[in-house]
N, CA, C and O of each residue as an XYZ file, in Angstrom:
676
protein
N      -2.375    -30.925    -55.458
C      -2.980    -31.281    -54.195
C      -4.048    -30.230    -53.901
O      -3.842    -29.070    -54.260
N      -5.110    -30.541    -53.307
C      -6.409    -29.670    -53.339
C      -6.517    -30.382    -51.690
O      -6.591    -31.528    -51.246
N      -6.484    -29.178    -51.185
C      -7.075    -28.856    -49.585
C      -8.204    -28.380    -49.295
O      -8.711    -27.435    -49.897
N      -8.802    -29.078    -48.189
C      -9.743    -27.821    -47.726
C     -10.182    -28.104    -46.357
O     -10.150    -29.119    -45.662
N     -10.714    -26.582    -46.123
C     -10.927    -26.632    -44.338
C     -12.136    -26.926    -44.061
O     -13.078    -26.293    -44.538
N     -12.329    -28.290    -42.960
C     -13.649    -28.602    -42.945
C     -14.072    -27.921    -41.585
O     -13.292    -27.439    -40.764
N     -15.658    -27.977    -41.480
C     -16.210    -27.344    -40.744
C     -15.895    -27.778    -39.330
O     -16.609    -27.110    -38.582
N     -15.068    -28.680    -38.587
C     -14.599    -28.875    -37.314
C     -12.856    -28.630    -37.348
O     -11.935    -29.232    -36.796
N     -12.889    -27.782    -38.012
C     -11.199    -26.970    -38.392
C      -9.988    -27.931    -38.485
O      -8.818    -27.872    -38.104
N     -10.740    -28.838    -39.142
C      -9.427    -29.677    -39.760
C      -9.440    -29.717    -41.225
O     -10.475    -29.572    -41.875
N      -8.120    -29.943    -41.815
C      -7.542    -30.104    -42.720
C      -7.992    -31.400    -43.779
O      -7.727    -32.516    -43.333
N      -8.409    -31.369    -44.644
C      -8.624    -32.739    -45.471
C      -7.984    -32.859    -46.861
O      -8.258    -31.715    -47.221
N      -7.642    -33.137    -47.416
C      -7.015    -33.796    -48.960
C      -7.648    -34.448    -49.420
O      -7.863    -35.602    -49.049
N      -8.235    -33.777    -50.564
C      -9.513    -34.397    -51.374
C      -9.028    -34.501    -53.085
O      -9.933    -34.730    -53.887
N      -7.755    -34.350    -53.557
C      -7.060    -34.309    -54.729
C      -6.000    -34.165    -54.825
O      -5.607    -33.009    -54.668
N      -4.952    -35.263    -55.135
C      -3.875    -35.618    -55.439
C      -3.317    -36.091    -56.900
O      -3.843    -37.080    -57.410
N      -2.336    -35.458    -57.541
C      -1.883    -35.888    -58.330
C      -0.644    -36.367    -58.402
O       0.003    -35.327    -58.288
N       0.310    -37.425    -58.539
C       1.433    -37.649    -58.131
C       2.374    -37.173    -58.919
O       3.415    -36.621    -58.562
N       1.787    -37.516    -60.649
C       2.604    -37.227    -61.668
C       2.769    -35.621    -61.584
O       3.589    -35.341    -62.459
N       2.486    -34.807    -61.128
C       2.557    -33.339    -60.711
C       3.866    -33.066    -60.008
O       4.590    -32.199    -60.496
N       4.267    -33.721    -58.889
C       5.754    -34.286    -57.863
C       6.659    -34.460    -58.477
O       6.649    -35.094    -59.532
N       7.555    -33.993    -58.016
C       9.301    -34.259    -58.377
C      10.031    -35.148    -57.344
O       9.755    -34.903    -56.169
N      10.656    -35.846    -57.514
C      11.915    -36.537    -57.009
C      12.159    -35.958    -55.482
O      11.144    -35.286    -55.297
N      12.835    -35.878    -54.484
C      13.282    -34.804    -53.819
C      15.111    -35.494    -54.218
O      15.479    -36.522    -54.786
N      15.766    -34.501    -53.680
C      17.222    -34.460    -53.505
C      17.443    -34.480    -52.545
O      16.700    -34.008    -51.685
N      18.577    -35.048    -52.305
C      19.547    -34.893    -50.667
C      20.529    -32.833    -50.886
O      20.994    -32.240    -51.860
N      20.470    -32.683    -50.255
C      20.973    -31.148    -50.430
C      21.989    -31.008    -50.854
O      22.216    -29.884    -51.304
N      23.255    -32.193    -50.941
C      24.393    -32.158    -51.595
C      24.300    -32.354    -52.888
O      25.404    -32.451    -53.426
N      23.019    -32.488    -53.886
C      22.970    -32.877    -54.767
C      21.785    -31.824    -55.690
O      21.393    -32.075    -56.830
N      21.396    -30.691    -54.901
C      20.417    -29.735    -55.146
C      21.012    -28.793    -56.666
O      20.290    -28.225    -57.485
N      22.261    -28.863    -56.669
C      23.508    -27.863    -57.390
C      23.264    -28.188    -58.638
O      23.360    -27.295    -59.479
N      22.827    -29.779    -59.129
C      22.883    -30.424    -60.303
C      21.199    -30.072    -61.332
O      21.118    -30.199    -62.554
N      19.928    -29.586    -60.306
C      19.061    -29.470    -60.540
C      19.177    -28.308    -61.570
O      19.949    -27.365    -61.398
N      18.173    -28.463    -62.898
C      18.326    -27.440    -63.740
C      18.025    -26.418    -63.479
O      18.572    -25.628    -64.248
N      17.125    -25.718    -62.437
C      16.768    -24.297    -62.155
C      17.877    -23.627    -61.276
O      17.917    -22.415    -61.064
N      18.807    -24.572    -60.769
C      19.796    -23.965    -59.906
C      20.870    -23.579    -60.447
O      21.788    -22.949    -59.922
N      20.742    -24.073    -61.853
C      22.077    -23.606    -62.818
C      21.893    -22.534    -63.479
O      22.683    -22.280    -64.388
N      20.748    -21.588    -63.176
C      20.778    -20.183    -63.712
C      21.274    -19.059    -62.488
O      21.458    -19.325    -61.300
N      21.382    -18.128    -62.961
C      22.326    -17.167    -62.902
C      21.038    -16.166    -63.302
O      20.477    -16.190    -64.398
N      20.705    -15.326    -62.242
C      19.765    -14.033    -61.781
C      20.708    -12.780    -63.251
O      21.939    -12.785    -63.263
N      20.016    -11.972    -64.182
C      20.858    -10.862    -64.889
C      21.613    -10.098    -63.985
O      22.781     -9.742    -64.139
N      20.880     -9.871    -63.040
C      21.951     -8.510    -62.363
C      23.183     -9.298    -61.625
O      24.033     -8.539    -61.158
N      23.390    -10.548    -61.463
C      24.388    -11.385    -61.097
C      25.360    -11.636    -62.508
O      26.560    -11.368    -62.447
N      24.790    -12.134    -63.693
C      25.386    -11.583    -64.736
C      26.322    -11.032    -64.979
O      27.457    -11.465    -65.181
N      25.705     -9.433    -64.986
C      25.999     -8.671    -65.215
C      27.277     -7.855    -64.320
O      27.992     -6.966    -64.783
N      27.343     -8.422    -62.919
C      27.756     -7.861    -61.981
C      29.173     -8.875    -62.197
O      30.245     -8.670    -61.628
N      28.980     -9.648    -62.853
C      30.004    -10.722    -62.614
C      30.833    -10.066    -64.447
O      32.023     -9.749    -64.451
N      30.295    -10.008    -65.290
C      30.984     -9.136    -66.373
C      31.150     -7.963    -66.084
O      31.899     -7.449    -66.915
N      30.736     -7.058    -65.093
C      31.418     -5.705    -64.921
C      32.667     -6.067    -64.232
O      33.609     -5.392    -64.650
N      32.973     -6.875    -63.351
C      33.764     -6.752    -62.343
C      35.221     -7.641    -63.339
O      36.435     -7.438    -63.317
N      34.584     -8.387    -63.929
C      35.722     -9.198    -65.343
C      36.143     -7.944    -66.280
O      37.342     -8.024    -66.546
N      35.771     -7.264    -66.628
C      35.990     -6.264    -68.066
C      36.416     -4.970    -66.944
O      36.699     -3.907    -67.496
N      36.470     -4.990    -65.640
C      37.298     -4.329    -64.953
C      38.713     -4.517    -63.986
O      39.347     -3.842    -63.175
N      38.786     -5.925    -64.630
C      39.478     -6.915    -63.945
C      39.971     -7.060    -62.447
O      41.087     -7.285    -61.978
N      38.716     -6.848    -61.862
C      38.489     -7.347    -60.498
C      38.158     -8.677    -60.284
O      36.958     -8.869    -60.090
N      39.030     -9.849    -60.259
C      38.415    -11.033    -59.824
C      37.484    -11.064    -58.982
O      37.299     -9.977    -58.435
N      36.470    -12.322    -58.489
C      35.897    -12.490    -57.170
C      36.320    -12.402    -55.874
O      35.672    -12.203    -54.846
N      37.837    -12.628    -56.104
C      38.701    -12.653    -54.630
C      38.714    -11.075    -54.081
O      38.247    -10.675    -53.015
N      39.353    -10.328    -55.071
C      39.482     -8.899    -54.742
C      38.219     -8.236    -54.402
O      38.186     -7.378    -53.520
N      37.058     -8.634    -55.135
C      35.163     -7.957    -54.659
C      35.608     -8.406    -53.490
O      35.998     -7.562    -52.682
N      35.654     -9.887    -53.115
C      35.217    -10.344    -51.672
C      36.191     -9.201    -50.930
O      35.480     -8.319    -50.449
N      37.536     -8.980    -50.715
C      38.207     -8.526    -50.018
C      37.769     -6.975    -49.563
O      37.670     -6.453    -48.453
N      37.493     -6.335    -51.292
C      37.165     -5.077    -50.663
C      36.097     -4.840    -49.547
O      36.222     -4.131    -48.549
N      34.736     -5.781    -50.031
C      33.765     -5.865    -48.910
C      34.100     -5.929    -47.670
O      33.551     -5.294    -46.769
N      35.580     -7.167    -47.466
C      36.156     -7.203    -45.946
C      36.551     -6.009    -45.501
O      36.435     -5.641    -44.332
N      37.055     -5.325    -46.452
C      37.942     -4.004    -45.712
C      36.589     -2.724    -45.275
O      36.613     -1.811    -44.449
N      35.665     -3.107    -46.098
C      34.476     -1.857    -45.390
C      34.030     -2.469    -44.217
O      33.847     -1.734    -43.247
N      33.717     -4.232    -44.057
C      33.624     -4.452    -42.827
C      34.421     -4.475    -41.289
O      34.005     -4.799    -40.177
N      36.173     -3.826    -41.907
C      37.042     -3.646    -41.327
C      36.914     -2.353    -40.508
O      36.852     -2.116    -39.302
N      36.897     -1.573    -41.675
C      36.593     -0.361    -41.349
C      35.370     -0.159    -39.826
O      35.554      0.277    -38.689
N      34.168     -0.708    -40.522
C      32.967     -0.124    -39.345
C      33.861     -0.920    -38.106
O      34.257     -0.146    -37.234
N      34.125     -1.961    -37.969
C      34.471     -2.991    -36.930
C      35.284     -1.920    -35.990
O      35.140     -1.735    -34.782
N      36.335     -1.156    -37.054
C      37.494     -0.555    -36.132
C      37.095      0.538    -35.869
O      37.716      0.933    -34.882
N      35.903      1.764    -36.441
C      35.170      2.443    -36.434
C      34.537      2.329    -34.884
O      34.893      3.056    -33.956
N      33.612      1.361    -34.797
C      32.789      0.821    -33.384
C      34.049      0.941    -32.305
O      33.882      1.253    -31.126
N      35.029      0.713    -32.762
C      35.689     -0.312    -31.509
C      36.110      1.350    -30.858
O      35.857      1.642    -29.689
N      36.727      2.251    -31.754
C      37.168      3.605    -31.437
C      35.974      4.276    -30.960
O      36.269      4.785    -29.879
N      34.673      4.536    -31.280
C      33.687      5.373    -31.169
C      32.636      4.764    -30.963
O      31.918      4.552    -31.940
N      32.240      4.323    -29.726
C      30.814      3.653    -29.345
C      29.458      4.541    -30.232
O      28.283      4.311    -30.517
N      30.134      5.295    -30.367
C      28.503      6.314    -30.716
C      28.295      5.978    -32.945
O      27.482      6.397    -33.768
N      29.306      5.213    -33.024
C      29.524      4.678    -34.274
C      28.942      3.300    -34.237
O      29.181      2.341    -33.503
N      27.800      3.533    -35.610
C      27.276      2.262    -35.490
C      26.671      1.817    -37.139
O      26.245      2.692    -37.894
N      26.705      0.616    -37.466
C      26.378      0.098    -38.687
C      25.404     -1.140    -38.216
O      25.440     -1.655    -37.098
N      24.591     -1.488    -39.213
C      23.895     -2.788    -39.696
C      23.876     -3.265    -41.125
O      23.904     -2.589    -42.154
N      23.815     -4.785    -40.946
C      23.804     -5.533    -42.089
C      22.731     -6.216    -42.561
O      22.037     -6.714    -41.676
N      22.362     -6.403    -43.726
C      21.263     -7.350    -43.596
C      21.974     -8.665    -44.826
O      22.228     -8.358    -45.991
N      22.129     -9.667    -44.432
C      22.508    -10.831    -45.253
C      21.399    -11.793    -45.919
O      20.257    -11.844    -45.461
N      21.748    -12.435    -46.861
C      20.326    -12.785    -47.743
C      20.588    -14.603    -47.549
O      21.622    -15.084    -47.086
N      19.624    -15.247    -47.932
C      20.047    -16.496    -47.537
C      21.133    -17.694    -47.572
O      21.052    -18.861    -47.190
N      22.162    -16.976    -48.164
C      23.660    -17.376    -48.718
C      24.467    -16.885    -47.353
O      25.620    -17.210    -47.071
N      23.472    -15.902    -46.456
C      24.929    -15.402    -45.329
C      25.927    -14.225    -46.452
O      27.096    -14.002    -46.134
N      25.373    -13.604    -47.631
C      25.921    -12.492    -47.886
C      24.975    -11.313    -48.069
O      23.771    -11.197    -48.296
N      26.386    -10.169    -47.810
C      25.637     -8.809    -47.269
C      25.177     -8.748    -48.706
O      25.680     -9.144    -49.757
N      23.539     -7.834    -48.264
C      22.598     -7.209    -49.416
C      23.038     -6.125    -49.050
O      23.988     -5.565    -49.598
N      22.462     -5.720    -48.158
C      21.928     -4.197    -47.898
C      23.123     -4.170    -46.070
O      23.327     -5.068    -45.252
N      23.668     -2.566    -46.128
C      24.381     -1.536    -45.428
C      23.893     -0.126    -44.865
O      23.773      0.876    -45.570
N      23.638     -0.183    -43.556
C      23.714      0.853    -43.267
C      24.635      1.810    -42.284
O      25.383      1.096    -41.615
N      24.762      2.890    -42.066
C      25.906      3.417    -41.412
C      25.909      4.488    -40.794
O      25.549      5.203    -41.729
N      26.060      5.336    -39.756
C      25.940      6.465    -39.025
C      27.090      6.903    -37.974
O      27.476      6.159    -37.072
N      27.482      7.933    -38.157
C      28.905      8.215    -37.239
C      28.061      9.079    -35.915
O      26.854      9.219    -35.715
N      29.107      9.507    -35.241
C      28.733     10.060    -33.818
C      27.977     11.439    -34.280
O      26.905     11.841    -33.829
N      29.016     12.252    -35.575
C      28.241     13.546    -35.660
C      26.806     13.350    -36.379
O      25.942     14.226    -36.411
N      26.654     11.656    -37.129
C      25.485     11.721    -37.666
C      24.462     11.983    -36.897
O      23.713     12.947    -37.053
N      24.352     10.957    -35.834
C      23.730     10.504    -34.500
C      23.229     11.696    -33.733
O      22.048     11.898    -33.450
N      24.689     12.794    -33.296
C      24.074     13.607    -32.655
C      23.335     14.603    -33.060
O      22.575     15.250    -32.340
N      23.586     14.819    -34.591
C      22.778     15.883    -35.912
C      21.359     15.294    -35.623
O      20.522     16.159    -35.366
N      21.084     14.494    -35.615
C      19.987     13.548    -35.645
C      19.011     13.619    -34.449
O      17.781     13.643    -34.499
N      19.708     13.645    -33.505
C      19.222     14.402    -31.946
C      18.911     15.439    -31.738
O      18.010     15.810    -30.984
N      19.750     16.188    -32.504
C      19.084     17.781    -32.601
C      18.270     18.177    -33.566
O      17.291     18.908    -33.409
N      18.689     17.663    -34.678
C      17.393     18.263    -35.934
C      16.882     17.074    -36.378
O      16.756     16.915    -37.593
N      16.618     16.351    -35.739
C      15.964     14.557    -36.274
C      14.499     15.113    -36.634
O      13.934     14.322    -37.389
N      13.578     16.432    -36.267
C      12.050     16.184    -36.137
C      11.521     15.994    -37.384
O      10.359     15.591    -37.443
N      12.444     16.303    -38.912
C      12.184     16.236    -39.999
C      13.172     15.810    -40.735
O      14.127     16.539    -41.000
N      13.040     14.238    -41.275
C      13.732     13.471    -41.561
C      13.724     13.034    -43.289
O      12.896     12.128    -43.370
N      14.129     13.227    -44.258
C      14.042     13.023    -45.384
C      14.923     11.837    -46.080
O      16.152     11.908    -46.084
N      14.200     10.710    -46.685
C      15.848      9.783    -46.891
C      15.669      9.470    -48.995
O      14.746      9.286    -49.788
N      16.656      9.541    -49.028
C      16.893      9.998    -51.002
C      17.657      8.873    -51.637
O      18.876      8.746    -51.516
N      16.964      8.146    -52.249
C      17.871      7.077    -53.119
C      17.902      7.381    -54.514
O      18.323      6.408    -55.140
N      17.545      8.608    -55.433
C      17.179      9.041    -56.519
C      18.600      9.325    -57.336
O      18.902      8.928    -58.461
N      19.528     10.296    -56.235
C      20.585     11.054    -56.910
C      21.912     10.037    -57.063
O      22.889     10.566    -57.592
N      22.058      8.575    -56.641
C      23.002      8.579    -56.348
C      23.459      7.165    -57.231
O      24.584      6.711    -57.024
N      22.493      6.448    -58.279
C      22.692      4.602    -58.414
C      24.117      4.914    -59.086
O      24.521      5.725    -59.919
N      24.762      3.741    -58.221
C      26.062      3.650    -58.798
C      25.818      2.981    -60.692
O      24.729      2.975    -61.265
N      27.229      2.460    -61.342
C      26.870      1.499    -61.924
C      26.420      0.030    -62.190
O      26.019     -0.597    -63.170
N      26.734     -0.305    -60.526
C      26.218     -1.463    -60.480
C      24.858     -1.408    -60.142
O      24.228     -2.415    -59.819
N      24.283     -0.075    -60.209
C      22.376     -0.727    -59.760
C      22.319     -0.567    -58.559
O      21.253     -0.777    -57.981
N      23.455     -0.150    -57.861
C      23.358     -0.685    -56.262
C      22.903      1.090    -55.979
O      23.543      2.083    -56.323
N      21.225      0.996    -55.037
C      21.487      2.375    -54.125
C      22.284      3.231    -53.336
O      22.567      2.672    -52.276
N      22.700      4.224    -53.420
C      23.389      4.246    -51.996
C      22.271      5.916    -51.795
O      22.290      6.975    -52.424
N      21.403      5.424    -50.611
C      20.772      6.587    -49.917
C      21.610      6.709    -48.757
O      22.603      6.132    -48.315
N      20.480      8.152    -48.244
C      21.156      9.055    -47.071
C      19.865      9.441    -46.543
O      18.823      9.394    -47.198
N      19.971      9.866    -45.214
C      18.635      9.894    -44.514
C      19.478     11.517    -44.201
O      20.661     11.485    -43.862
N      18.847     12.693    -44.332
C      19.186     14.152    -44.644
C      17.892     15.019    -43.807
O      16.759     14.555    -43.679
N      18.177     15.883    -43.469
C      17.094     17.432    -42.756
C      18.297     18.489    -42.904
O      19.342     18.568    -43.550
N      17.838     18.993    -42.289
C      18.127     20.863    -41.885
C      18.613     21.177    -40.974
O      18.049     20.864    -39.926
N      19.991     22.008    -40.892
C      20.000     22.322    -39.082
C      19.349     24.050    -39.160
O      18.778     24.625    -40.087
N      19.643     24.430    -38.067
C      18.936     26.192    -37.544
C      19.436     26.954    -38.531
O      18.927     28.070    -38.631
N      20.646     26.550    -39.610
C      20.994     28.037    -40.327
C      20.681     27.245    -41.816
O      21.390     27.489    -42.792
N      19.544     26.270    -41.885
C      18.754     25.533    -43.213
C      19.953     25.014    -43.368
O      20.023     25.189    -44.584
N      21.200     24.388    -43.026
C      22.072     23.966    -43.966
C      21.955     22.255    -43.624
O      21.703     21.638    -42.589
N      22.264     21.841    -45.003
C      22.065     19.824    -44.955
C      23.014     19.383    -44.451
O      24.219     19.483    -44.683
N      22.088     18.570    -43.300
C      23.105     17.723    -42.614
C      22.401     16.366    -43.031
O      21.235     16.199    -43.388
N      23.582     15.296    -42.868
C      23.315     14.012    -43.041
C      23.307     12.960    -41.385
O      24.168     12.826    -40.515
N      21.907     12.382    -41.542
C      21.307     11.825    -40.526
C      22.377      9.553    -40.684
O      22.724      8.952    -39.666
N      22.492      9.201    -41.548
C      22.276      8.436    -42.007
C      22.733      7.921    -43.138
O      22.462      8.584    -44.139
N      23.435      6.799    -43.321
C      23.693      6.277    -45.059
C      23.606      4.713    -45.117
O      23.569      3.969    -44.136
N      23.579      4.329    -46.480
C      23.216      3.195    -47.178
C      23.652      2.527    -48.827
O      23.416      2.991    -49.942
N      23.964      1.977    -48.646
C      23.714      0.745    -49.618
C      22.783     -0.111    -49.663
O      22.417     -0.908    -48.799
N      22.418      0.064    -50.662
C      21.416     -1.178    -50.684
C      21.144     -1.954    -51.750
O      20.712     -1.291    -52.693
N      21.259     -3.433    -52.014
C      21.299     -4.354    -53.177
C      20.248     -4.172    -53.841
O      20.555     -4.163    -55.033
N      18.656     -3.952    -53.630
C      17.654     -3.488    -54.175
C      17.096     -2.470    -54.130
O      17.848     -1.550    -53.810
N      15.453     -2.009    -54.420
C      15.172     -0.924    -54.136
C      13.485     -1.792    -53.612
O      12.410     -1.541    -54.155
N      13.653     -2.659    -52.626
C      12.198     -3.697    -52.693
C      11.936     -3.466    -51.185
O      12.800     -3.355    -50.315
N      10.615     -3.413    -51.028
C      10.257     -3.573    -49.864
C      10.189     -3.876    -48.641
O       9.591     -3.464    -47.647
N      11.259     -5.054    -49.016
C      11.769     -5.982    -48.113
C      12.988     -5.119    -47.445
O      13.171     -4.912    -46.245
N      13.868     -4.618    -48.690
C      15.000     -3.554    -48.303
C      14.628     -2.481    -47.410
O      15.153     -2.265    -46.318
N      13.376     -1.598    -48.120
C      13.501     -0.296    -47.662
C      12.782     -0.789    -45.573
O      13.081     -0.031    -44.651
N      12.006     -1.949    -45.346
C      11.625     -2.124    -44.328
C      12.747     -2.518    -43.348
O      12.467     -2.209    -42.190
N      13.883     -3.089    -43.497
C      14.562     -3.301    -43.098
C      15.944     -2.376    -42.401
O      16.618     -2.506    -41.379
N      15.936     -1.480    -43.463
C      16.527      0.366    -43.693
C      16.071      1.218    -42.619
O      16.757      1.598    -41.670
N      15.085      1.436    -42.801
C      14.335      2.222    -41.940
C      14.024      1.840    -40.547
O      13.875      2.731    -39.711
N      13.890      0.346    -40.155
C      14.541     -0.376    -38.793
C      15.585     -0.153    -38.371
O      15.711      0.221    -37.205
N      16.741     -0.333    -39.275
C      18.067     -0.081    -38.988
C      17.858      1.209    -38.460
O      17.553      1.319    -37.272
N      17.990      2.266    -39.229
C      17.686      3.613    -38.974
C      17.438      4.186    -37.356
O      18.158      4.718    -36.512
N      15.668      3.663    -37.448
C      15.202      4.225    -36.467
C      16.232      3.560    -35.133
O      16.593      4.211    -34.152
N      16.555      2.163    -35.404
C      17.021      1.709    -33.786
C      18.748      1.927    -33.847
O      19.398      1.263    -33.040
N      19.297      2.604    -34.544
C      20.308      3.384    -34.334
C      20.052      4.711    -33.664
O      21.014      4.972    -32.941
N      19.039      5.741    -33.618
C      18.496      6.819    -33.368
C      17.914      6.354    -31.786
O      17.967      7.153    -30.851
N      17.366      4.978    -31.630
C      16.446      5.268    -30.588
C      15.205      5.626    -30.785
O      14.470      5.860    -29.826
């Protein structure tokens, strides 16, 4: 299909090809399409680490529940305790972030120089886990901040650093 904008700012269609078009599907039937039957490597792969460690899917899912247990009961004890999620279009968590009361208030006091490090830490699954880190008055590292994160993409780190800042204020 070939568009173009004409000079009274409308839209025209000046080339169509049909044989170019696919079928559409009803959405209950999207599953059967051949591009939907692949499988991303790091999904793969994530799915043979967790087999050759014999973690079924049930037990991944669960542990995830119990870290979301954790912050839940975390918040509920310590208002000044706070996490964000970011979920990908399935409604599952990518990316984690996390900060306790002493992070928060470290952060208030020596926040003016803020450093955050995803270099030292890739697990084996690929997965980041940064920390947003400075200095207090006697140079010693304090931690501002932490993370997981499913990638290392743009989309992630913009989202991170939102989290971040509007945990801080």
């Amino acid at each position: 299909m070939a568009i173009y904008l004409m000079e009274n700012g409308k839209y025209e269609c000046r080339a169509f090809m049909e044989e170019h078009n696919y079928p559409l599907h009803i959405s209950g039937t999207t599953h059967f399409m051949h591009f939907q039957r692949k499988i991303l490597e790091i999904h793969s792969y994530e799915i043979d680490l967790a087999d050759d460690s014999r973690i079924n899917p049930k037990a991944a899912f669960e542990l995830i529940g119990s870290l979301l247990k954790y912050f839940e009961n975390q918040s509920m004890n310590n208002p000044l305790f706070t996490y964000s999620m970011q979920l990908d279009s399935d409604e599952q968590i990518t990316n984690i972030f996390w900060a306790d009361p002493k992070m928060r208030i470290d952060y208030a006091q020596f926040g003016d120089v803020v450093s955050f490090d995803t270099t030292f830490c890739t697990n084996k699954e690929y997965r980041s886990f940064g920390i947003f880190d400075g200095f207090n008055h006697h140079r010693g590292l304090i931690i501002f901040g932490a993370a997981l994160l499913y990638d290392e993409t743009v989309e992630s780190f913009s989202w991170l650093f939102e989290a971040f800042a509007e945990a801080n204020g």
